[in-house]
N, C-alpha and C positions, 0 to 999 in steps of 0.2 A: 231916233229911227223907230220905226213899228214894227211891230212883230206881227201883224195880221197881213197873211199871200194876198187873201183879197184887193187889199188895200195897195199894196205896193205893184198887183200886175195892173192895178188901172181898170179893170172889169175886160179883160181879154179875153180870149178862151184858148188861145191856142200857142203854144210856147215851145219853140223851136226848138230841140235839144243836140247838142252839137260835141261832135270829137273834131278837136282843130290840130294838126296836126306840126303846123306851122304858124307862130304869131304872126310871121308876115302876110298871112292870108286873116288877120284879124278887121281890120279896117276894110278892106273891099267886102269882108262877108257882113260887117255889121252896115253897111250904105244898103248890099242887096237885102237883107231882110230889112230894114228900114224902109227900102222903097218901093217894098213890097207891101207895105202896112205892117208889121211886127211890130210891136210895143214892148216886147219881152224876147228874152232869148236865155239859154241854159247851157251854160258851158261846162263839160263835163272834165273832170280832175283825174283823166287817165291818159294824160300822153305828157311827157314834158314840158311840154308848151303851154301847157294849158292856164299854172297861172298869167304868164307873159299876155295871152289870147285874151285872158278875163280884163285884165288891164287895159290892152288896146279896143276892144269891144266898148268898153265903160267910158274912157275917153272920146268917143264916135259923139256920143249924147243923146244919140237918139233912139236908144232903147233900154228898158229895165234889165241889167244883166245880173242872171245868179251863178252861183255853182251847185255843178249836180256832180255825183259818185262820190261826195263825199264819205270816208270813215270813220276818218278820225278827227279828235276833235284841233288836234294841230292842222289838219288840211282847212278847218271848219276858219281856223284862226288867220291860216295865209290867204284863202277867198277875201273874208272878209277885209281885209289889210289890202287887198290887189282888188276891192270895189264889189263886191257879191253884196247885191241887195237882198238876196236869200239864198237857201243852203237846202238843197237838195239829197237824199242819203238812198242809195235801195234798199236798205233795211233797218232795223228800228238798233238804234244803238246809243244806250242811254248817255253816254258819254258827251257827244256829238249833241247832242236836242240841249246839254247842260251848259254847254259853252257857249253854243249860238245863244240863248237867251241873257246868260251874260254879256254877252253882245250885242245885242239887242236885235236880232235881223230875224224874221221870220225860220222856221226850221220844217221840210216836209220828209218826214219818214217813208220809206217803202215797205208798206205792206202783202202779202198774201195769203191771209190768213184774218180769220174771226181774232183767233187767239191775240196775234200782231195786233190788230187793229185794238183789240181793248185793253192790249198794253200801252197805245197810245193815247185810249182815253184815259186811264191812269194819270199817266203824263200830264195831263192837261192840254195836248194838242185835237182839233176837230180839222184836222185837215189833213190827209194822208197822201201818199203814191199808191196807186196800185198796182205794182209791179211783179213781173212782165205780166201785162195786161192781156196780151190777146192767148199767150199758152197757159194763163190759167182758166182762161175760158170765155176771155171776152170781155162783153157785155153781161150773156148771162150770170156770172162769178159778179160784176160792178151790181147789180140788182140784185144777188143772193145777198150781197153781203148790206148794199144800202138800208134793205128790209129793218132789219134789226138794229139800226143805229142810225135813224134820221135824223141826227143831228150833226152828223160827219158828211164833208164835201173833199169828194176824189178827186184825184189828178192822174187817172190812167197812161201810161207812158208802157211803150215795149211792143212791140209787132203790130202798131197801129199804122195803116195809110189808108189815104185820102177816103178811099171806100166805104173803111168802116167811120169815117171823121162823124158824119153825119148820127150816127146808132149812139156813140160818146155822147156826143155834143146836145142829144135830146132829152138826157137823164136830168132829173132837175136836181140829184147829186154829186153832178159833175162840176165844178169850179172852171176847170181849163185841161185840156188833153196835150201831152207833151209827141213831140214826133221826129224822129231822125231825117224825115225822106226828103223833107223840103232843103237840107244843106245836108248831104254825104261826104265821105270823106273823098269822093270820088269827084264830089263837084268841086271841092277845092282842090282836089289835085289835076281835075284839066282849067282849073279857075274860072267856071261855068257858071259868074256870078249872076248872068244871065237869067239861064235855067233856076235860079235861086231866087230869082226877085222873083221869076214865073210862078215857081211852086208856092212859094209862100202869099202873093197875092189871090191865089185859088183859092189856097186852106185858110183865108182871112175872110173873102168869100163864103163858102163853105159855111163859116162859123158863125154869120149873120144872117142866116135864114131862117 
């Protein structure tokens, strides 16, 4: 397996981050972002369901699935065991970054902060979250902090939609931007897989211009 995001999202940008609240809405949610253009998707590790979800998602085939909210490094261990081709954390915990690498699966921390971020370059990681992205300031906060560490490529995730997708997506430090809005918890609970191949076809869209 490889430890490099780049490599395992395929060159995507945009990577759908998901609370599933039911595995039975796992397989219809992974055909909608499938047929929407998604290559990637992020299944987050705060609802029950969610390793059952990571599993049904992965068996679909046709998308990269990771886990994101990971904290520990036992959640780090059941992702990957339930198919997480990478491992998502909002905040840097050394714990977590040690186990995924023994595991070989890529690992991306959440940052907000300088400080954060160059406890990740310690680490040996160059790829971070910047998280929550838009109430730390944006864009402006992703270019404060790019300045001083060109050699790090973000993954902004947290009060982004479609709006701002474009201001993300122009930074040449940006890797790929994560987003809830394209699959809500709201669209799988009226099963609005619809509405979910729509949005996420836009923000695919969106991401190739």
């Amino acid at each position: 397996m490889t430890t490099d995001l780049a490599t395992v999202l395929y060159g995507t940008r945009i990577l759908p981050v998901l609370t599933v609240p039911s595995a039975a809405s796992a397989p219809p949610l992974a055909e909608a972002l499938a047929a929407g253009g998604a290559r990637c998707a992020e299944v987050a590790f705060r609802t029950p369901e969610a390793e059952r979800a990571l599993k049904a998602m992965t068996a679909h085939g046709g998308l990269t699935v990771g886990a994101g909210t990971v904290l520990t490094a036992e959640q780090a261990e059941r992702a990957v065991a339930a198919g997480a081709r990478f491992v998502v954390s909002p905040g840097f915990d050394a714990a977590v970054i040690a186990r995924c690498r023994e595991l070989a699966v890529p690992v991306v921390p959440g940052v907000a902060t300088a400080t954060e971020l160059m406890r990740a370059l310690r680490a040996g990681l160059d790829t971070v979250k910047l998280f929550p992205a838009a109430p730390l300031g944006g864009t402006t906060m992703l270019k404060a902090l790019a300045a001083p560490f060109p050699q790090v490529r973000f993954v902004p995730t947290g009060g982004i939609d479609p709006a701002l997708l474009p201001d993300y997506l122009s930074h040449p430090a940006v890797l790929a931007v994560g987003g809830s809005w394209m699959a809500t918890t709201g669209h799988l609970e009226r099963r609005a897989y619809g509405e979910i191949r729509r949005l996420t076809a836009e923000a695919v869209e969106r991401s190739t211009r």
